[in-house]
N, C-alpha and C positions, 0 to 999 in steps of 0.2 A: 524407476530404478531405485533399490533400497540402499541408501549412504551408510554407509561405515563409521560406527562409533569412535573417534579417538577416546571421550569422554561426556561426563553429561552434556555438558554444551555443547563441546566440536564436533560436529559431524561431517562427516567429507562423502560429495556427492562421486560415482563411478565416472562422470565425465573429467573433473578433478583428473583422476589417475591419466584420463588419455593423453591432458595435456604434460602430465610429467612424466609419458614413457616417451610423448614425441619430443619434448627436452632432450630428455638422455639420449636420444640416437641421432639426435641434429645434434648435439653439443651447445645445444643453447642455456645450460646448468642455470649459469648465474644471472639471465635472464630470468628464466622461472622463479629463481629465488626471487629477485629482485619485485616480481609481479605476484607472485602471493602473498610477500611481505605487506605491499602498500594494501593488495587486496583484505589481507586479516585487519591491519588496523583499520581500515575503513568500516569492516564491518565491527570490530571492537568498539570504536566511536557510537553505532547504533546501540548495541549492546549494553555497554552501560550506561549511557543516556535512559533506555527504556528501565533496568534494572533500579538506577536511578528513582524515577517515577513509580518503581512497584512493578511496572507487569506481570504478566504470565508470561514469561520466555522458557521456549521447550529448548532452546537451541538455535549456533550457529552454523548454518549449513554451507560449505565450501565449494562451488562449482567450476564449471570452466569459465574464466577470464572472471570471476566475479563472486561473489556470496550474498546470504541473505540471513538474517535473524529472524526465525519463525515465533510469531507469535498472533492469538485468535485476538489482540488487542489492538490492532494496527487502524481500525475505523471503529472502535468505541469507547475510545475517551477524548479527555476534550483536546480541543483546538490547538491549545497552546502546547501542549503535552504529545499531540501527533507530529507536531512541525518540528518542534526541538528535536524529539526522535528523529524523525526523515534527515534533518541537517546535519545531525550528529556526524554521521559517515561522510559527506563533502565536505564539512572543516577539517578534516584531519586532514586535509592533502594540503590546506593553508599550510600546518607545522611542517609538515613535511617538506613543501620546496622549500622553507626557511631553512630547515636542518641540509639540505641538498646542496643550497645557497652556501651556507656556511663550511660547509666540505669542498665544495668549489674554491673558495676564498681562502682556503687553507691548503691544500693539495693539489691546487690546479685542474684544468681541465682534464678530466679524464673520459674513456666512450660507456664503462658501468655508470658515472654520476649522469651523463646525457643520457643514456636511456633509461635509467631510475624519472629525470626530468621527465622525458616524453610519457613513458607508463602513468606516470602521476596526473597527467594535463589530461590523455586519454582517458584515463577510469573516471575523473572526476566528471569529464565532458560528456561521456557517454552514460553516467549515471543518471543526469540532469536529463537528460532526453523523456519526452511526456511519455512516456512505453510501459505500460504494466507488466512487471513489477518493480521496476526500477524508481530510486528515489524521486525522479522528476514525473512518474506516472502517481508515486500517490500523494505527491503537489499539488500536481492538478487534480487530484481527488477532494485533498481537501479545501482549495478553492473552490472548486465545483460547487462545492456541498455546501459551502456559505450561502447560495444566492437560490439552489434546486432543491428536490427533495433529495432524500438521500439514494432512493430510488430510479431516479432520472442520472444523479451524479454517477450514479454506480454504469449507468449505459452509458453515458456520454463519456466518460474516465477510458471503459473500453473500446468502443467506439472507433474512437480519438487514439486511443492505442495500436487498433490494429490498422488504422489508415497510415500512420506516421511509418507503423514497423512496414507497412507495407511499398510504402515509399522509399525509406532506406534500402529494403533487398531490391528495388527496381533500378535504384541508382548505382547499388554494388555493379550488377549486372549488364546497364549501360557503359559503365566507366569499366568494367571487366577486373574489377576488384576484389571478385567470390574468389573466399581460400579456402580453406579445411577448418580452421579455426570460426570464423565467419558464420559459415555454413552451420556447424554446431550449435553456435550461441544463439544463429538466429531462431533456427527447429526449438532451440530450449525456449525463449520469449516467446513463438509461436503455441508450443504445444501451452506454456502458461495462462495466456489469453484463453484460450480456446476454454482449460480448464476452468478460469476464474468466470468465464460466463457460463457454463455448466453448470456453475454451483452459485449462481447469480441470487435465487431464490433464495437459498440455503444462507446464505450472509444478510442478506433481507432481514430475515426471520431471526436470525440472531440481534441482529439491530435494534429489532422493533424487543427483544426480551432485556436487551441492557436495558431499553429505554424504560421498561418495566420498574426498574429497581432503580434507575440514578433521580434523584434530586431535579429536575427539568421543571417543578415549578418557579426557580430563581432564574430562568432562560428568561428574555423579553417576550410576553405573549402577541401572537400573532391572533386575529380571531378570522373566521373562514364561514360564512355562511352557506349552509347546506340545506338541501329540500326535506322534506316526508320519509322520499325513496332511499336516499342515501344509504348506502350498505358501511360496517364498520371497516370491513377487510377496503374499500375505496379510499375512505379518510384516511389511513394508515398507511397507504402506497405515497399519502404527501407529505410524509413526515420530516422535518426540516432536521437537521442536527444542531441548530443555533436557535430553535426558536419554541418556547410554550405553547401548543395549538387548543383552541379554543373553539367548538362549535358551537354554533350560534344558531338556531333551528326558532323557527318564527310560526308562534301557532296563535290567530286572533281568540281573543284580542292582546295577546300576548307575546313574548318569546322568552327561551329559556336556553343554559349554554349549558354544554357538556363538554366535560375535559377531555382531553387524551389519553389522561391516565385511565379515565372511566372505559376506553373505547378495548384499551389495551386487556383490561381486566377481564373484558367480556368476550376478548378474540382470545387471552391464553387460558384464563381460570372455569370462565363458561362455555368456549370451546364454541363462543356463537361468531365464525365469522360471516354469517349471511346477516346477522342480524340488523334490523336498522337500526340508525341511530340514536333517530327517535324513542325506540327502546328500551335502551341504553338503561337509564337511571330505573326502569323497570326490574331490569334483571340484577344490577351491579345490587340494585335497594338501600 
């Protein structure tokens, strides 16, 4: 479904609208307020964290119960620069029940300041869940991708996503908790997964072209012995995100290492992904 421009950045997804036309005829107004408020600034928080850092942000896109900051940067840079992003969006719920806090201690109890509290504890709680595409799903991405390849990470991240989501709706459904809202959100995290393995490949191959161009010989080198047969497109499916790969290929009475940038050069620019490894330093020259 195609969102709605407010402006370059804001975009507002059609599910967005259903939840604030079921507002206006439940009289739920100042609820809705109150949940798209904490929603934008959570997303705000991601936004210029990433902006911050430079990215490529095309936009933040506003959906039901939630949003998201699109950008093709979100698994190609570094570590420390993924996390702060991902974080960005669940600290701002820290100021916020402090400002909540302080409206309480000033005006008393009231039931807008408690359900501003609950909304705030929920989005933040439900963000953190390991679910693709939610902050806690590319946590565990980038955890993952410290210790896997990045192509293992990228399975198991999913994986791991749809087992979890697929537990939450079993449990909606045990405890007879399915609402309308519910139901929506969950179709939208389903239909996401589904997508972001469809396009499993496709992020792959973007991966392996950053790694093309960034700096990755100051990464700690790992070195990986490989036979004869080894093909370049195999070496490449191990590619770490934290670590310089080094192939080590052993021919008597000798051996001799090829890099990964070497392997890289020969799978985009010579278009050899059959090629062996061994190779490699033949065609690169």
């Amino acid at each position: 479904m195609k969102a709605l421009k407010l402006n370059q950045f804001i975009h507002i997804h059609p599910l967005f609208f259903l939840l604030a036309f079921s507002a206006f005829i439940t009289g739920a107004f100042f609820q809705f307020v109150i949940l798209i408020t904490i929603v934008t600034i959570h997303e705000l928080g991601h936004f210029l964290t990433a902006r911050r850092y430079k990215w490529r942000v095309s936009r933040i896109e506003l959906w039901l119960f939630g949003g998201a900051v699109v950008s093709e940067e979100h698994n190609t840079r570094p570590f420390k620069e993924q996390v702060h992003v991902v974080l960005a969006g669940p600290v701002q719920h820290v100021w916020i029940f402090c400002i909540l806090l302080l409206l309480e201690m000033w005006i008393g109890p009231h039931s807008l300041i408690g359900l501003a509290h609950l909304y705030n504890k929920v989005i933040l709680i439900f963000n953190l869940l390991p679910i693709w595409p939610l902050d806690g799903g590319k946590l565990l991405f980038y955890a993952v991708n410290q210790f896997l390849s990045f192509r293992k990470s990228l399975y198991a991240t999913l994986v791991c996503s749809i087992l979890i989501l697929s537990g939450c709706s079993l449990w909606l459904a045990v405890e007879g908790r399915w609402t309308l809202a519910a139901l929506l959100l969950a179709s939208f995290l389903i239909v996401e997964n589904i997508l972001e393995w469809r396009r499993r490949s496709f992020t792959l191959m973007r991966y392996w072209m950053y790694c093309t161009s960034s700096e990755r010989e100051r990464l700690p080198p790992i070195y990986m012995k490989v036979d004869d047969k080894t093909l370049v497109r195999d070496v490449l499916k191990k590619i770490r995100s934290n670590r310089c790969h080094l192939y080590v290929l052993k021919q008597s009475p000798s051996f001799y290492i090829v890099n990964e940038q070497e392997c890289l050069r020969a799978f985009f620019d010579s278009k050899k992904a059959d090629l062996k490894v061994r190779d490699v330093p033949e065609i690169i020259g």
